[in-house]
C-alpha positions as CSV (number, residue, x, y, z in Angstrom):
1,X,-0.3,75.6,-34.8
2,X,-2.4,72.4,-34.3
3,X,-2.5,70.6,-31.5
4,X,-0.8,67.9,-33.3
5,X,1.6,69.9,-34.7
6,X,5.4,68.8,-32.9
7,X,7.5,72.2,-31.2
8,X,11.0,73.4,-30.9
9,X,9.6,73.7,-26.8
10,X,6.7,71.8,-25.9
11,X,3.7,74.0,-26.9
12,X,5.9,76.7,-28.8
13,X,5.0,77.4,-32.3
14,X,7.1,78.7,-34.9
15,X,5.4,82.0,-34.9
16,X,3.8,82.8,-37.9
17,X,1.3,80.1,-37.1
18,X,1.2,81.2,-33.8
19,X,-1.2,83.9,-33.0
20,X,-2.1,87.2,-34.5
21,X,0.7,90.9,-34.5
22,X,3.5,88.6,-36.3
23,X,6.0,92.0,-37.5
24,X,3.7,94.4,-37.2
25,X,-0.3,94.9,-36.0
26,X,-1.0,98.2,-35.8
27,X,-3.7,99.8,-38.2
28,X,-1.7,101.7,-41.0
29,X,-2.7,103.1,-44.3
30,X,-2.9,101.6,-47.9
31,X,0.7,102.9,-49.0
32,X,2.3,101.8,-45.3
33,X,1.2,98.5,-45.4
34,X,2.6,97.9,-49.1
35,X,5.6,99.3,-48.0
36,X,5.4,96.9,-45.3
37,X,4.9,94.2,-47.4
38,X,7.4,95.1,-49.6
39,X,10.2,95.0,-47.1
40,X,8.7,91.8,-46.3
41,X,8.9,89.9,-49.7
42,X,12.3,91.6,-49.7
43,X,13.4,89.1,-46.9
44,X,11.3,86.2,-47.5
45,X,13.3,86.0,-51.3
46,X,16.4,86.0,-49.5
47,X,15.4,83.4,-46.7
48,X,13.7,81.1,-49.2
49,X,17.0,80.9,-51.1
50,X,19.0,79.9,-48.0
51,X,16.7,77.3,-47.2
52,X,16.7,76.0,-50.8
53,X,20.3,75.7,-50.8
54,X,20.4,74.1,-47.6
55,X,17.8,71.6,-48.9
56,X,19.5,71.0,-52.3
57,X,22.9,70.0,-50.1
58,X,21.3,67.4,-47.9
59,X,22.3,63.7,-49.1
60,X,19.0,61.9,-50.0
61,X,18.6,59.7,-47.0
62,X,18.6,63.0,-45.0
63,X,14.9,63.6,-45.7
64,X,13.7,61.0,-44.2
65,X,16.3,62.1,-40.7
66,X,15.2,63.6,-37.8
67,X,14.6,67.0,-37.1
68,X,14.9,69.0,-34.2
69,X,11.0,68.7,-34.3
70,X,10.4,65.8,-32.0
71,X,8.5,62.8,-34.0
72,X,9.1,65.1,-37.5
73,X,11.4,63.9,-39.6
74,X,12.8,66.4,-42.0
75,X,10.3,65.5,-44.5
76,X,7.7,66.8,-42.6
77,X,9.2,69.4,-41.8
78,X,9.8,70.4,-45.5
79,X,6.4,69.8,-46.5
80,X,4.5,71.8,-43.9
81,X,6.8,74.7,-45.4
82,X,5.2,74.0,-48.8
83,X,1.9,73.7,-47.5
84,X,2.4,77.0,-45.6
85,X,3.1,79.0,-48.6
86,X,0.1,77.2,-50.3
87,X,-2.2,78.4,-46.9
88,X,-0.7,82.0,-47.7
89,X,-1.2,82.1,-50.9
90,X,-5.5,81.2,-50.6
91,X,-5.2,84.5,-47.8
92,X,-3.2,86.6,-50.8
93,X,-6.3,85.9,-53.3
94,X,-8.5,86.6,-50.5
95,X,-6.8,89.6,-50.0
96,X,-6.5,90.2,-53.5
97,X,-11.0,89.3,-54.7
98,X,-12.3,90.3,-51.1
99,X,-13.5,86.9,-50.6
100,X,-13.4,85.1,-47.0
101,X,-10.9,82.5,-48.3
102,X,-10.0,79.8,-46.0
103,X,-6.4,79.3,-45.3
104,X,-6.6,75.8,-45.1
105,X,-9.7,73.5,-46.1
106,X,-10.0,71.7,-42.2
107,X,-7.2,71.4,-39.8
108,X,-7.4,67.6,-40.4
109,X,-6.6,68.1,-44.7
110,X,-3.8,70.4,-43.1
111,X,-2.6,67.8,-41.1
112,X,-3.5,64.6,-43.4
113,X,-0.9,66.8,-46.5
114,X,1.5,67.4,-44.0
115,X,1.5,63.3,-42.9
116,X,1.3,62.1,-46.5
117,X,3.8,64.2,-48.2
118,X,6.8,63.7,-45.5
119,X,7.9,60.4,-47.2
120,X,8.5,61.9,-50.8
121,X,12.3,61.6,-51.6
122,X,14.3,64.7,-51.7
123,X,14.0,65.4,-55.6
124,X,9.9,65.8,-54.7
125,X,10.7,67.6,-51.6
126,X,12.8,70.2,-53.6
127,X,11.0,70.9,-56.2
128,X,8.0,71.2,-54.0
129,X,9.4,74.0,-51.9
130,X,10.6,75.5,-55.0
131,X,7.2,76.0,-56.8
132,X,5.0,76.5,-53.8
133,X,8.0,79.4,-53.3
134,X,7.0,80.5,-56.8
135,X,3.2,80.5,-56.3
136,X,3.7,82.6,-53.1
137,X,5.5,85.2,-54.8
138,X,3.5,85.4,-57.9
139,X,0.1,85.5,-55.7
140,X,1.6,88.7,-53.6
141,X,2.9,90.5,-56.7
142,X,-0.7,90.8,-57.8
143,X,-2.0,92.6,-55.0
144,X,-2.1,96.1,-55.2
145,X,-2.3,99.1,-52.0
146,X,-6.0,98.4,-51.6
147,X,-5.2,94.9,-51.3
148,X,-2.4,94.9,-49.0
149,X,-4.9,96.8,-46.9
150,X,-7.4,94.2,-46.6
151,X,-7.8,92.1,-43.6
152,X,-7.4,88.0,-43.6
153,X,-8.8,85.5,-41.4
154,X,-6.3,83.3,-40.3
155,X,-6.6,79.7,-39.5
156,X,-7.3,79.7,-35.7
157,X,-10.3,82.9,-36.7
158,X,-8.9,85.8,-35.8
159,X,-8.4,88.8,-38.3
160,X,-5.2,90.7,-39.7
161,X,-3.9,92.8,-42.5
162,X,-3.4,91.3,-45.0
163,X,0.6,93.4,-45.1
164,X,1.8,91.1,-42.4
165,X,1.6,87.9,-44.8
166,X,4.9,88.4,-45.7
167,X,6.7,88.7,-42.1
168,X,4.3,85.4,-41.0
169,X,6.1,83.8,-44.1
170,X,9.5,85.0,-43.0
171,X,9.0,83.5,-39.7
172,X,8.0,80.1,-41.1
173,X,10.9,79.9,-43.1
174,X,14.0,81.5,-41.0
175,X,12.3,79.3,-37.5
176,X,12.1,76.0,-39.5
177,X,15.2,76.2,-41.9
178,X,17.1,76.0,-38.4
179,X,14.8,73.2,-37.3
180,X,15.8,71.0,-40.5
181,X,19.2,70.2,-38.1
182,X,21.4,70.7,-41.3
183,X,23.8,73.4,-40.6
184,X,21.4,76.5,-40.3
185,X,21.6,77.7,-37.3
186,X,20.2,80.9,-35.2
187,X,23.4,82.7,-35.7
188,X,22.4,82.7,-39.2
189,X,19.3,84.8,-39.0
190,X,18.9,88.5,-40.4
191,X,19.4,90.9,-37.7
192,X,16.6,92.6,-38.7
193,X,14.7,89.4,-37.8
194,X,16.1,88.6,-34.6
195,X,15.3,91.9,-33.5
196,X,11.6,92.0,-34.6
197,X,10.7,88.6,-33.0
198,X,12.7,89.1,-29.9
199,X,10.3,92.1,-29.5
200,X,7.5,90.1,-30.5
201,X,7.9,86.8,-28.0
202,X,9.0,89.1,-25.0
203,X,5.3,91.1,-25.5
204,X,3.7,87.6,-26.1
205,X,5.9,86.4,-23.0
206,X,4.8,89.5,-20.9
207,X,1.2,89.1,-20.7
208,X,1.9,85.4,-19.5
209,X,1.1,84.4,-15.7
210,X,3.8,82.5,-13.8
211,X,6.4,83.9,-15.4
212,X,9.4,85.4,-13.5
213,X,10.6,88.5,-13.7
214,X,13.0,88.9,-16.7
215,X,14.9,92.2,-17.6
216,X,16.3,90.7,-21.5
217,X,19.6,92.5,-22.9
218,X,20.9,92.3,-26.3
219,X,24.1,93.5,-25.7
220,X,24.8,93.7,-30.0
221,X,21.8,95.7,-30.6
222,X,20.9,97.6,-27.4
223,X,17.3,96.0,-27.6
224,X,15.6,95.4,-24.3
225,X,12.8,94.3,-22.7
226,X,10.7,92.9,-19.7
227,X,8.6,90.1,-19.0
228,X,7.2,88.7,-16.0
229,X,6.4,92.2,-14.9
230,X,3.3,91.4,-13.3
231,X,5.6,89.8,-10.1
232,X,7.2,92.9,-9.4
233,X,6.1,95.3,-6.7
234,X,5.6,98.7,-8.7
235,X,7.7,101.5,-7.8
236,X,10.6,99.3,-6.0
237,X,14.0,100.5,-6.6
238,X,16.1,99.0,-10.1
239,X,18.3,97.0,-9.3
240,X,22.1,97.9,-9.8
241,X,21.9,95.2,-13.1
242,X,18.6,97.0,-14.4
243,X,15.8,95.1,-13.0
244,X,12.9,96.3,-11.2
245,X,13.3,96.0,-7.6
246,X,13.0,92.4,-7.1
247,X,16.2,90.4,-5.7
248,X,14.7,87.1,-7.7
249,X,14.5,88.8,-10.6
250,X,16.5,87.8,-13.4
251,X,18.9,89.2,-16.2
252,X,19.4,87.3,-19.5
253,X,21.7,89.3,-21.5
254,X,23.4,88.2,-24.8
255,X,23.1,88.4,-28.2
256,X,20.2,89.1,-29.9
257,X,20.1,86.1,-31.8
258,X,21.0,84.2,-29.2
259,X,18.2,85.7,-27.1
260,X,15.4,85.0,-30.1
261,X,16.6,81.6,-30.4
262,X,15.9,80.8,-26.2
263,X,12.3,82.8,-26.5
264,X,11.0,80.6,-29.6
265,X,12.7,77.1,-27.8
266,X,15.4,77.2,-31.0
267,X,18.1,77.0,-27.6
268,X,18.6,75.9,-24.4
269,X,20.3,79.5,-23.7
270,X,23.6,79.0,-25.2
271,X,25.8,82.1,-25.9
272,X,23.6,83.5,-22.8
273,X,24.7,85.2,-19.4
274,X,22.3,85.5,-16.5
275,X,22.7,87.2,-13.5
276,X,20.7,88.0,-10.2
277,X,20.7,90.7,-8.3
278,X,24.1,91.9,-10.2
279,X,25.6,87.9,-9.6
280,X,26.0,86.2,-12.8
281,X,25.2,82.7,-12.0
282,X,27.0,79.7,-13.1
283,X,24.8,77.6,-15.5
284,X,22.6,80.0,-17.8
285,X,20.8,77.0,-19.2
286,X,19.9,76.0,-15.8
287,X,19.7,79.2,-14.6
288,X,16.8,80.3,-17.4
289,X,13.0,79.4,-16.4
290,X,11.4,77.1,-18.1
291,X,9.3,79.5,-20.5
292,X,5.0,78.8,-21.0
293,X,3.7,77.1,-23.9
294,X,3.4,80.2,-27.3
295,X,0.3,78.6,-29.0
């Protein structure tokens, strides 16, 4: 994200902006990663018609409304989804020519479209999302197994494959359909992408100093993980609750939706229990830590 870009938690970015092993980063061969990709563009149809419904139901003065972006109105917030899928689409036929295609021309153009095309009224808004929609999934339907196996630069200069363009898309849509504040909510997400990104922030999470330490239950799922590992003495005793020996160390259980929407600052920790030491405490949202800026 760019620095002047607003967050759902100060610093937080929506993910697929974010930094590099969105879904998956692990090498994988030619027919893997279009299967990858696949599965992908399987979700990304289905979240792009949500969030086109949603947008075709807001009044017209709700464009220019808040979001839950703070200083982004949901005009901005629509058309930095439009420009994403335009970024996406340059790394697709970079993918797709092996050319070193930028994803966006300078941060500043990225920024200025973003600024300029929040005013438009909703008819321009819609049918904006709907054709940049259309150029994304006509760019990745040309891309064959060598393609999908190619790396892409993305915009901060690292390198990934070019089969993760598809989950980075996801995660723009499903993060900022719930940030347009009109009616989409976490409880909405796909399983199958709660889960992914609650494993995804908790490793980004874990390699954070000054975290505390964190045991994280999904208790629909079964999905688990630590963060804040570094503060606890190796080789103590678990506590009877799960976590590593440490009696400050915390347990955030809930559902996994719930627990994706507190990692990527979508929720304060509602629908969340915490407890220490086996002791739920009172207050989960006050009883959460205030979690690092993600990028």
């Amino acid at each position: 994200m760019s620095d002047t870009e607003p967050t759902a938690r100060t610093g937080a970015g929506a993910g697929a902006e974010a930094g590099p092993g969105t879904g998956a980063n692990a090498a994988t061969s030619a027919g893997t990663g279009t299967a990858r990709a696949a599965a992908g563009l399987r979700l990304v149809a289905d979240a792009t018609a949500h969030l086109l419904r949603s947008v075709a139901e807001l009044p017209p003065e709700a464009v220019a409304g808040p979001s839950a972006l703070p200083g982004w109105t949901r005009g901005h917030v629509l058309t930095h989804l439009a420009r994403n899928a335009d970024s996406l689409v340059n790394l697709l036929d970079g993918a797709r020519t092996g050319r070193d295609i930028p994803q966006y021309a300078t941060p500043e153009a990225r920024d200025q479209d973003i600024e300029d095309g929040a005013p438009r009224p909703l008819d321009l808004q819609l049918a904006d999302l709907h054709e940049s929609a259309e150029r994304f999934t006509m760019a990745a339907a040309a891309l064959d197994d060598a393609a999908w196996g190619a790396e892409v630069r993305h915009r901060a200069g690292y390198v990934f494959g070019a089969f993760e363009i598809p989950w980075r898309r996801l995660v723009e849509v499903e993060y900022h359909h719930v940030d347009l504040d009109a009616g989409y909510t976490p409880a909405h997400w796909p399983e199958r992408f709660a889960v992914v990104e609650f494993h995804r922030l908790t490793a980004a999470l874990d390699s954070r100093a000054g975290l505390p330490a964190l045991l994280l239950v999904s208790d629909d799922t079964a999905d688990r993980a630590h963060t804040g590992t570094a503060h606890v003495t190796p080789g103590t005793p678990a506590t009877p609750d799960g976590a590593a020996g440490d009696d400050t160390a915390l347990t955030v259980e809930g559902p996994v939706r719930a627990l994706t929407a507190w990692l990527s600052g979508r929720s304060d920790g509602d629908g969340l229990q915490v407890h220490r030491a086996g002791v739920q405490l009172a207050d989960a949202r006050t009883a959460l830590p205030k979690l690092p800026p993600m990028g």
